[in-house]
N, C-alpha and C positions, 0 to 999 in steps of 0.2 A: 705621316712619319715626322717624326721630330729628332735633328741631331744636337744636341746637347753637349757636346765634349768640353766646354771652360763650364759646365756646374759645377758645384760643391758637390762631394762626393755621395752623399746621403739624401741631398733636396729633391732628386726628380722622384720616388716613390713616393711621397705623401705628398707631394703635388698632381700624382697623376691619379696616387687612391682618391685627392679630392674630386678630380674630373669625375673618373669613373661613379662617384655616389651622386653627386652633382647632377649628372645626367640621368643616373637611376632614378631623383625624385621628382625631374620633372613630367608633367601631365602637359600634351602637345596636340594642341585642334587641330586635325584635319578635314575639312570639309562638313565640320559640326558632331565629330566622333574623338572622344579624348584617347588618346593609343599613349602607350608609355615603353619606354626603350632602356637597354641596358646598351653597354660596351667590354668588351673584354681588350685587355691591352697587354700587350706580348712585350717586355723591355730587356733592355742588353746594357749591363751596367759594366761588367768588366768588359773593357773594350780590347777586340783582339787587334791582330795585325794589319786589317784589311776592310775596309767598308763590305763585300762582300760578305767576311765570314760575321761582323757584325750584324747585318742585316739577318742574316740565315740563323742567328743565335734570335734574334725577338721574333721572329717569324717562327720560329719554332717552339720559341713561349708561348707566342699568342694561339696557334694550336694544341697545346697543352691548356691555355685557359678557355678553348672550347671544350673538349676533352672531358674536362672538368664540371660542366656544367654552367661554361659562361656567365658574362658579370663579373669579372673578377682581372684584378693583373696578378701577373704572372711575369718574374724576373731572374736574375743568376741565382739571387739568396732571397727570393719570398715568392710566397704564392697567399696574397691577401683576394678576401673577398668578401 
């Protein structure tokens, strides 16, 4: 979980799109078997009244960006993947 509230209004989505591709091209040894992983990321840009209802706003993106066929964020105003 990450709270951000002094960013710039627009910078946490192509910072987190970078993560999530970032993470998509890496290739990860385990025990001598390369395995590769994605992340889906659920984010809450208009922030409401309540740490609660913010929480429950990206928690419900980020099951939308399961939903969807994961690897992807998922925010108030995008659904990049």
């Amino acid at each position: 979980m990450v709270l951000a509230d002094h960013a710039p209004g627009d910078s946490m989505e192509p910072a987190f799109e970078g993560l999530r591709k970032a993470i998509e091209s890496m290739d990860i040894d385990v025990c001598g078997h390369t395995i590769s992983v994605t992340v889906s990321i659920g984010m809450c840009k208009n922030i409401p009244d309540s740490l609660h209802e913010g929480l429950k706003s990206a928690d419900d993106h980020l099951y939308t960006a399961k939903r969807q066929g994961r690897n992807r964020l998922v925010s108030d105003t995008c659904r990049l993947d």
